[in-house]
DOSE-64864 format. One record per residue (C-alpha): x, y, z; residue number from 1. Coordinates in steps of 0.2 Angstrom, whole numbers, plus 2048, in hexadecimal, padded with zeros to 3 digits. Each point is the difference from the previous one (the first is absolute). Example, Ala and Ser with C-alpha at 12.3 -4.5 7.8 and 13.67 -1.06 7.14 Angstrom:
<recs>
((83E, 7EA, 827), 1)
((806, 811, 7FD), 2)
</recs>
This chain:
<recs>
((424, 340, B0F), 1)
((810, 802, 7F7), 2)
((80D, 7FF, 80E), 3)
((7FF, 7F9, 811), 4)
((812, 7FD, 808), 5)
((804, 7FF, 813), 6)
((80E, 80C, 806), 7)
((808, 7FF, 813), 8)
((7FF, 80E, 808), 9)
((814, 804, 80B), 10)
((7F5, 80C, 809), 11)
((7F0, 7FA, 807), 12)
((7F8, 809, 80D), 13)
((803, 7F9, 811), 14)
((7F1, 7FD, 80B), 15)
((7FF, 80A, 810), 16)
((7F3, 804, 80B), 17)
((803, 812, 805), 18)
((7F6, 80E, 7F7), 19)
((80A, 80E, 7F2), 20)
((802, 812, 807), 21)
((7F0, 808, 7F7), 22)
((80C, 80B, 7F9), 23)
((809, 7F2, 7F7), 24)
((7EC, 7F9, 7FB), 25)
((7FC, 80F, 7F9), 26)
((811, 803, 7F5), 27)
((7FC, 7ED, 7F9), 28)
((7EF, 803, 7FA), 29)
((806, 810, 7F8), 30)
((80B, 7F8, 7F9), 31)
((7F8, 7F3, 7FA), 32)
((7F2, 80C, 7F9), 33)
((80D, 80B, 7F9), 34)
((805, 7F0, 7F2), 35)
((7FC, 7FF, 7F1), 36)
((7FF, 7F0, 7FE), 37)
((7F0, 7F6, 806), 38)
((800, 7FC, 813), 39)
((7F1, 7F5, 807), 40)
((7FC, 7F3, 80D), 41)
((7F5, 7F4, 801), 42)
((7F8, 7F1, 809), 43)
((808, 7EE, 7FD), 44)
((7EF, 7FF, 7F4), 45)
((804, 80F, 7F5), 46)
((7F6, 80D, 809), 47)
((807, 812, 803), 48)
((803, 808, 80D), 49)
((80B, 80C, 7FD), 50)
((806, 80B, 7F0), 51)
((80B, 80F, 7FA), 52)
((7FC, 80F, 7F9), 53)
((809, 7F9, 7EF), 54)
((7F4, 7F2, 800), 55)
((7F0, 809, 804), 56)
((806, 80B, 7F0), 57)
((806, 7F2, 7F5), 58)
((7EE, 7FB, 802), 59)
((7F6, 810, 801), 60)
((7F8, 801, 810), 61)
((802, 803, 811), 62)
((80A, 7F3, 80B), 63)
((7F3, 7FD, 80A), 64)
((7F3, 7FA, 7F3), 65)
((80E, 7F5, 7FD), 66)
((7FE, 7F8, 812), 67)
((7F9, 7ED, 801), 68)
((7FF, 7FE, 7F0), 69)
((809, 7F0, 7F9), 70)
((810, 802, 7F6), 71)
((7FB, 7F4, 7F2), 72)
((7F2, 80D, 7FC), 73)
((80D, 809, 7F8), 74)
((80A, 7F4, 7F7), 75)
((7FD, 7FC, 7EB), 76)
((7F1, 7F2, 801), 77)
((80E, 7F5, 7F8), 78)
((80E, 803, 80C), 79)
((7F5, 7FC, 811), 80)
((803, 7EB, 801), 81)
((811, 805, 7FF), 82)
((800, 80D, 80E), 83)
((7F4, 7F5, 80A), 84)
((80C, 7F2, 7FE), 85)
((810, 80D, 804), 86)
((7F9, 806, 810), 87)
((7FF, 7EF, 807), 88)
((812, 801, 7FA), 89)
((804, 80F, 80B), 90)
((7F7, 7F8, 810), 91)
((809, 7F2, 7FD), 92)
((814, 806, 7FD), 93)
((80B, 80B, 80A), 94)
((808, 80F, 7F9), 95)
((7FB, 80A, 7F2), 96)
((7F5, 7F9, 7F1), 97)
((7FF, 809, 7F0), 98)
((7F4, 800, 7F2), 99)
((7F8, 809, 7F1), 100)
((7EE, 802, 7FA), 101)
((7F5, 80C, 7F9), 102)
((7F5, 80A, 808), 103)
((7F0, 80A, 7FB), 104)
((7FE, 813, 802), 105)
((7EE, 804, 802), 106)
((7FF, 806, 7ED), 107)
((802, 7EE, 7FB), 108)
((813, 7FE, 7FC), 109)
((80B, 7F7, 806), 110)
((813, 801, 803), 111)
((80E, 7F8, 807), 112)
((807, 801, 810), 113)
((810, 7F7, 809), 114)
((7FA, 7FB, 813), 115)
((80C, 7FB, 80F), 116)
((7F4, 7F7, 80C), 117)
((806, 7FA, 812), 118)
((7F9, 7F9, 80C), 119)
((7FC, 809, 814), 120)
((7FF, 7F2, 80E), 121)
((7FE, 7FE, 813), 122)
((80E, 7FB, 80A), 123)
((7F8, 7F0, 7FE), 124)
((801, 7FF, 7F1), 125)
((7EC, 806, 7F9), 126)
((800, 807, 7F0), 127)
((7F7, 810, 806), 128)
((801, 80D, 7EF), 129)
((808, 800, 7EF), 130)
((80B, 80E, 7FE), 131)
((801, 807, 7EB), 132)
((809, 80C, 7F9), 133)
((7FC, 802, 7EB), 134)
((808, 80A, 7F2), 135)
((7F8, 803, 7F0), 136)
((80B, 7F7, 7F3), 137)
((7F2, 802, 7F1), 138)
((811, 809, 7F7), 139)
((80B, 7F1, 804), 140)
((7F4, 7F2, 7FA), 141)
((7FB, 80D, 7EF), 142)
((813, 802, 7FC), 143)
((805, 7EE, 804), 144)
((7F5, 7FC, 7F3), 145)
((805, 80B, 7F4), 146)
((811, 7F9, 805), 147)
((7FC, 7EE, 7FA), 148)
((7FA, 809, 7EE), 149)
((811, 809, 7FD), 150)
((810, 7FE, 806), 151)
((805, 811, 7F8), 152)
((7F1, 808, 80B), 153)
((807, 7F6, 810), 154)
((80E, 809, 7FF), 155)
((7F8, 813, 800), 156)
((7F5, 7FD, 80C), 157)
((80F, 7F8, 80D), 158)
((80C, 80E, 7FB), 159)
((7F2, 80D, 806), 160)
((7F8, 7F5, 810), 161)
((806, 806, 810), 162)
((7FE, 7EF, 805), 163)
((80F, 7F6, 7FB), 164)
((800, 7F3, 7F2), 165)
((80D, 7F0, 800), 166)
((801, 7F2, 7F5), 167)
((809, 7EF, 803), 168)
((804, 7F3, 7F8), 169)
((7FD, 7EF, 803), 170)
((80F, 7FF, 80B), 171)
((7FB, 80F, 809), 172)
((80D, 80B, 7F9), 173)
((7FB, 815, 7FF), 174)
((7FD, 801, 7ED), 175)
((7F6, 811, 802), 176)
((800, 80E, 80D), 177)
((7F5, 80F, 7FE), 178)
((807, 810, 802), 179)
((7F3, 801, 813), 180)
((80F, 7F5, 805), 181)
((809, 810, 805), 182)
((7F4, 808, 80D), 183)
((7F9, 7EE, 807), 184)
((814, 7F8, 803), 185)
((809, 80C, 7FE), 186)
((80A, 7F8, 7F0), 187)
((800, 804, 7ED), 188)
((7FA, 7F4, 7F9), 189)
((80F, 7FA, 7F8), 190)
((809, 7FB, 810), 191)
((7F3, 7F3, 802), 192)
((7FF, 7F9, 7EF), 193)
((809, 7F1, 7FE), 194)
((7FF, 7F9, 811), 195)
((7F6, 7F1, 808), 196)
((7EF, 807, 807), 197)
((800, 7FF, 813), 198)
((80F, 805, 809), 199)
((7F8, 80F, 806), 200)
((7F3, 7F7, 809), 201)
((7FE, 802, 814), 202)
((805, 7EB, 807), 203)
((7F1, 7FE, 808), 204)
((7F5, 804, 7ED), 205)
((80C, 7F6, 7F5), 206)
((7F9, 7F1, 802), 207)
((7EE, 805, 7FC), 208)
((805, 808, 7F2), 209)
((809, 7F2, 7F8), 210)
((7F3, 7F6, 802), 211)
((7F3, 80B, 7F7), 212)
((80D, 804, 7F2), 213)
((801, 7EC, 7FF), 214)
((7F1, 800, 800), 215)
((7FD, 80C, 7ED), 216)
((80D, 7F6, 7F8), 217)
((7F8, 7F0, 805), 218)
((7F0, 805, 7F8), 219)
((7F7, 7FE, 811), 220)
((7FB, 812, 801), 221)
((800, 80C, 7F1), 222)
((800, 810, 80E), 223)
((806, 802, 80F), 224)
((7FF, 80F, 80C), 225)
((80D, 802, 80E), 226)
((803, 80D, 80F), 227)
((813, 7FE, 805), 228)
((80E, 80B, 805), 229)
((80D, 803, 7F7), 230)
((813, 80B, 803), 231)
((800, 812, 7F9), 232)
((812, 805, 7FC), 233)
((801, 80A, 80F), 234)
((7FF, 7F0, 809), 235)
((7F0, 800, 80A), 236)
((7F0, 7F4, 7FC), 237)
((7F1, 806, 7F6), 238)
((7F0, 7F8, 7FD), 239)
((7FB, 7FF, 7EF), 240)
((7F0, 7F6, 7F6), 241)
((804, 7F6, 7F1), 242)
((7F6, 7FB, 7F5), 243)
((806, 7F1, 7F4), 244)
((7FB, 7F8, 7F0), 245)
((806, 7F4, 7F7), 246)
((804, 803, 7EE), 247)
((7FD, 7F2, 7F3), 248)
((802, 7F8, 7EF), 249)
((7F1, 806, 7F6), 250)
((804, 7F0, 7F3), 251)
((803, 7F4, 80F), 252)
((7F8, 807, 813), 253)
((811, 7FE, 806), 254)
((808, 80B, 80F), 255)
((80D, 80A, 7F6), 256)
((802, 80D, 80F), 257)
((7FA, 808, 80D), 258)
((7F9, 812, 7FE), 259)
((7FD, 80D, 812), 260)
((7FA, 811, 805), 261)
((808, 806, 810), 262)
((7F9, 80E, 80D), 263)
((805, 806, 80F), 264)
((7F5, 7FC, 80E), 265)
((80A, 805, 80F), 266)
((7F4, 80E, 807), 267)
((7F3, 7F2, 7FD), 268)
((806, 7F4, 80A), 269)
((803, 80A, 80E), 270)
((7EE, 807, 800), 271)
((7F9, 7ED, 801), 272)
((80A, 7FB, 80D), 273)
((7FB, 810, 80A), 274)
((7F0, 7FD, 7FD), 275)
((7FE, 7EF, 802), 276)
((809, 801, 812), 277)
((7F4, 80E, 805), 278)
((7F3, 7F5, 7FB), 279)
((806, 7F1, 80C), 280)
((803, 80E, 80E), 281)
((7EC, 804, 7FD), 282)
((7FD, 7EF, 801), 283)
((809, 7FD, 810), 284)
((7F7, 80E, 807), 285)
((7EE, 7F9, 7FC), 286)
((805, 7F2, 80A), 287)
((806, 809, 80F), 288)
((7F7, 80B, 80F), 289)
((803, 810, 7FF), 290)
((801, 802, 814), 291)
((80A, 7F2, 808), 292)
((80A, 7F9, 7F0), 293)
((7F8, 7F0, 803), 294)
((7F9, 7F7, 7F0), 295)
((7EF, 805, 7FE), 296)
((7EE, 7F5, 7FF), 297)
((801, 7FE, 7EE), 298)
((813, 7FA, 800), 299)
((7FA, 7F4, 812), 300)
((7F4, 7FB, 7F4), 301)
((80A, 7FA, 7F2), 302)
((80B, 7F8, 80A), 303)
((7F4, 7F6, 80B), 304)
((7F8, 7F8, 7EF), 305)
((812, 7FD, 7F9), 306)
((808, 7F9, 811), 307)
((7EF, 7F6, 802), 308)
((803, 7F8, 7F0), 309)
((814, 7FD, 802), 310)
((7FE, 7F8, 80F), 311)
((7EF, 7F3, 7FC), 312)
((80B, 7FB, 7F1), 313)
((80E, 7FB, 80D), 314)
((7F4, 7F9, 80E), 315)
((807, 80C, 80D), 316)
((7F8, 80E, 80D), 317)
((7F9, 812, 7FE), 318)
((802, 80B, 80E), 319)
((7F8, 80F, 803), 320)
((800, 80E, 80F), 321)
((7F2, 80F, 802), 322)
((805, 80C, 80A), 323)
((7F7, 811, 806), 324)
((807, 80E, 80B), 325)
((7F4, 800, 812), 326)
((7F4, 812, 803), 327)
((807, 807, 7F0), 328)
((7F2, 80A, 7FD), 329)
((803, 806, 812), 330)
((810, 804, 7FF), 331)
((7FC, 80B, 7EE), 332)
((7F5, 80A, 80A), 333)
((80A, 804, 810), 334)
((811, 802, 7F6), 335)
((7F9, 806, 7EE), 336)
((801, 7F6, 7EF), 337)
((814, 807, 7FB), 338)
((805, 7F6, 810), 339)
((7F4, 7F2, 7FB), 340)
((809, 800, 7F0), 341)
((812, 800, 80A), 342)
((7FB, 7F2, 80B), 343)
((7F8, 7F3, 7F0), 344)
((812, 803, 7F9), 345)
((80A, 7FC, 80F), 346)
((7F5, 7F0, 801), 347)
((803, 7FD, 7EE), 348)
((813, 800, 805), 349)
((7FE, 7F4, 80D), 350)
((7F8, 7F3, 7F9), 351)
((80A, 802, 7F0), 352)
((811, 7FD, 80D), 353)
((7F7, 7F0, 809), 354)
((7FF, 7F7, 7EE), 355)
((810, 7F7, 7FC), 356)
((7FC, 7F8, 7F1), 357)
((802, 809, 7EE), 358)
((7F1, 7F5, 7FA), 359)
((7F4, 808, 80E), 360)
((7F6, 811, 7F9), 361)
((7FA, 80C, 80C), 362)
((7EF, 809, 7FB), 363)
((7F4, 80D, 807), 364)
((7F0, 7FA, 7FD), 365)
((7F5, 810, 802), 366)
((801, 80D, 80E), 367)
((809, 7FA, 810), 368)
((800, 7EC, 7FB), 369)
((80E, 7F9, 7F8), 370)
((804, 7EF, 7FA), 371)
((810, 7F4, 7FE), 372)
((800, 7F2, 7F2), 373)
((80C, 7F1, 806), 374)
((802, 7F2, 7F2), 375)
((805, 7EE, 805), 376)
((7FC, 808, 815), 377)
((7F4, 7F4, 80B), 378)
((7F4, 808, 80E), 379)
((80E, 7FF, 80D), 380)
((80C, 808, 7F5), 381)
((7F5, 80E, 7FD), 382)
((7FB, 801, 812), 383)
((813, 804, 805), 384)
((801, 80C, 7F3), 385)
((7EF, 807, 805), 386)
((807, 802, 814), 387)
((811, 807, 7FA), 388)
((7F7, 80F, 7F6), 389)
((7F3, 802, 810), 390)
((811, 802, 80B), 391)
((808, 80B, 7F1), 392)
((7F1, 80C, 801), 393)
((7FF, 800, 815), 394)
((811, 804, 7FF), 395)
((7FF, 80F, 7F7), 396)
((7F7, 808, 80E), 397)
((7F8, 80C, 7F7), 398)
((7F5, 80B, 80C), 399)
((7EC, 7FB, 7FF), 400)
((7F7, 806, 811), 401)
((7F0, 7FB, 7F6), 402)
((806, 7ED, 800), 403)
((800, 7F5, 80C), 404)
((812, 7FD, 804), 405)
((806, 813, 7FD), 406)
((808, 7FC, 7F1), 407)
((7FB, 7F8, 7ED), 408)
((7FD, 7F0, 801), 409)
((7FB, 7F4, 7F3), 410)
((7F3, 7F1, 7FE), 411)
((805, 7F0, 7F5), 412)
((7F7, 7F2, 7F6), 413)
((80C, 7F2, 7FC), 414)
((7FA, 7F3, 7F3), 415)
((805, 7F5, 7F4), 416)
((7FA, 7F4, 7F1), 417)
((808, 7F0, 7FA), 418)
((7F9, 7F2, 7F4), 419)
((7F2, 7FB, 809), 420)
((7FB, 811, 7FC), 421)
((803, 805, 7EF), 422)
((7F0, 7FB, 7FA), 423)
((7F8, 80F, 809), 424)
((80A, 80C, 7F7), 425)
((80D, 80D, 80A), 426)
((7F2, 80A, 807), 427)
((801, 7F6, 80E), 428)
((80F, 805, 804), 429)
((7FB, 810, 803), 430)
((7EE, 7F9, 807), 431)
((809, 7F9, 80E), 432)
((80D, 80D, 805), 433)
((7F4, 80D, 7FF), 434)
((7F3, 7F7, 80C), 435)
((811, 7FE, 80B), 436)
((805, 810, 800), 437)
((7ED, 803, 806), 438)
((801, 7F6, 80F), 439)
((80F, 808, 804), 440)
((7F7, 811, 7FF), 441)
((7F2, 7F7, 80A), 442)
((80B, 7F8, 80C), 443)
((808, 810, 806), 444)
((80C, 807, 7F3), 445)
((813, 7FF, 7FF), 446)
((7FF, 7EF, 7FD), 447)
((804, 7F1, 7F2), 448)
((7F4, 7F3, 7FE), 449)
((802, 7F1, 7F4), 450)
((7F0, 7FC, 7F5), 451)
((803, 7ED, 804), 452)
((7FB, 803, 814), 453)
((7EE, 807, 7F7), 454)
((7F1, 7F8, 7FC), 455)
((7FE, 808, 7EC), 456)
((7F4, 80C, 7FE), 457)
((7EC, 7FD, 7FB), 458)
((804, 80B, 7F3), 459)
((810, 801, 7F6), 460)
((800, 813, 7FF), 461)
((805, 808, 811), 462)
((809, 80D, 7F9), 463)
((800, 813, 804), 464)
((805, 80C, 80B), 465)
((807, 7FC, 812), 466)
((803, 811, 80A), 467)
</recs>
């Protein structure tokens, strides 16, 4: 592993929970497969699960037999502790992490490649993928080695490279601009020569860079790779990578300068941000039902096992409410399923008004039943909670001949768990507000009932269906 540095990224993508058009989807992955360089994603362990078309060719088969298969299969037997050791880095860091290792192409060579890794979370804050984006840099690594053998050679090759080359001296003065400075900044080189590195340098980058320029000269580090912005001479901000190294006394090991290639990495930037926000979009839509807007069970379940936990730490109450709409079935088959669809999202929008609390999730939990989570709630709280939604929904007054009032009505189970419980585990939570909500079915319908009033169930499992 050559390089690993950690770079702040000014723009992040910011979580939301509604879904990009498909149109928008569809331009991302295009062009995301359009790029040259190497785009893949992968599991917080290493395992992909997605690929571009530049990938599947830099290795020579087809994206999908590239599918589940872990990273490290593909990185130089001597680079994989470092890459082990650099993922647990990514997990661990905000922003974007870079790194170089070699990689093996199926004929048995291997070359270098520069990789941005960052990280994809959850709103809470789960690491759910590793986003990476890779660029051969086998030419790089071969000419900064030929670099070290001959200064005279240096200079052709940075003369020629599109990328531009600078030197600096130990007080991080421009000693050396290549000719690449013209299309990157804007300037001949010339006009920067001469002046103290770092006045072109976006406020909020400034201070990371100085620190990893300290860092060279203080023998730390001997390279250091940085994705900042920096002016153009028109004025506006570019994004450019940098790749330094410090340059020493072949007699002594002493830092006598600082040598650095520079590339524009503006389009980059702006294809992993997009990506990586489309990517949380996706995300927020896997936790999410479709229908009513609600969370969904998987998301109800995630939160119930992390609010469980959150509040046995703190010694404090669970509620829970189980809700299900009365003759559902009934009213599908007198008023047709797209009215049935109509009707679970009006009911969705009731109960979501009757909860006050920003820490209360909503969920449907499969067909007409939904669920409401309420942390640091007692059984009477969520018994008022559970009335307020039964009046929401009455008042709706949405038309069911097939019921027993005339309109939709719906049946609620209030329960709640508190220490003398936790060792049973939060399915008794919903153990207990389920078999309430049954006797409320039982009882007649339209109805709360709190699962204290109830002698438990023989068995724990009373869950299912209640028309």
């Amino acid at each position: 592993m050559a390089t690993q540095t950690l770079v702040a990224s000014a723009h992040g993508p910011e979580p939301g929970s509604a879904a990009a058009p498909a149109s928008n989807a569809a331009l991302f992955r295009r062009l995301v497969e359009d790029q040259t360089e190497l785009v893949s994603l992968a599991t917080p362990e290493g395992e992909l699960t997605f690929v571009n078309r530049a990938y599947a060719r830099w290795q020579r088969r087809q994206a999908h037999e590239l599918l589940g298969r872990s990273l490290l299969e593909f990185v130089a037997p001597k680079d994989r502790a470092a890459v082990l050791e650099h993922l647990h880095t990514v997990r661990r860091l905000e922003g974007s992490v870079e790194a170089d290792c070699q990689m093996v192409l199926p004929d048995g060579q291997t070359r270098w490649i520069a990789w941005t890794h960052r990280r994809l979370t959850e709103a809470e804050g789960r690491v759910t993928a590793i986003h990476s984006v890779g660029r051969d840099i086998e030419s790089r690594v071969v000419a900064e080695r030929r670099l070290e053998a001959s200064e005279a050679r240096y200079r052709l090759l940075a003369e020629q490279s599109a990328d531009m080359v600078l030197e600096l001296d130990l007080d991080l003065v421009r000693r050396y601009m290549s000719p690449a400075c013209r299309e990157i900044f804007g300037y001949d080189p010339e006009e920067l020569i001469g002046a103290k590195s770092g006045a072109m340098s976006h406020p909020d980058d400034a201070e990371n860079l100085g620190q990893a320029l300290q860092s060279l000269l203080d023998g730390r580090v001997d390279r250091h790779a940085v994705v900042c912005r920096r002016r153009h001479r028109d004025g506006r901000w570019i994004w450019v990578e940098i790749g330094y190294r410090t340059l020493k006394d072949p007699r002594t090991g002493a830092p006598t300068g600082i040598i650095g290639t520079v590339r524009d990495v503006t389009a980059r930037k702006i294809i992993e941000d997009q990506l990586a926000e489309v990517t949380q979009r996706l995300e927020a839509l896997a936790q999410q039902d479709a229908l009513t807007g609600l969370a969904n069970r998987r998301a109800f379940d995630d939160a119930l096992s992390r609010e469980y936990g959150q509040v046995k730490r703190r010694d404090e109450s669970l509620g829970l409410i189980m809700i299900d709409v009365d003759f559902f079935k009934s009213f599908n088959d007198r008023y047709g399923h797209p009215a049935g669809d109509e009707c679970l999202r009006r009911v969705a929008e009731a109960i979501t008004a009757a909860l006050r609390r920003p820490g209360d999730l909503a969920a449907r939990y499969g067909g007409e039943e939904f669920v409401v989570l309420m942390p640091e709630t007692d059984e009477a709280g969520t018994a008022m909670i559970g009335e307020r939604i039964r009046q929401a929904v009455l008042q709706l007054q949405i038309e069911h001949q097939a019921g027993a009032h005339g309109v939709v009505t719906v049946s609620v189970g209030a329960a709640s768990i508190g220490p003398d419980d936790f060792a049973s585990g939060p399915e008794t939570a919903i153990h207990r507000a389920d078999h309430a909500l049954y006797t409320a079915k039982r009882r007649g319908r339209n109805a709360v009932v709190r699962a204290s009033t109830l002698s438990q169930p023989a068995s724990a499992d009373v869950s299912g269906p209640h028309r």
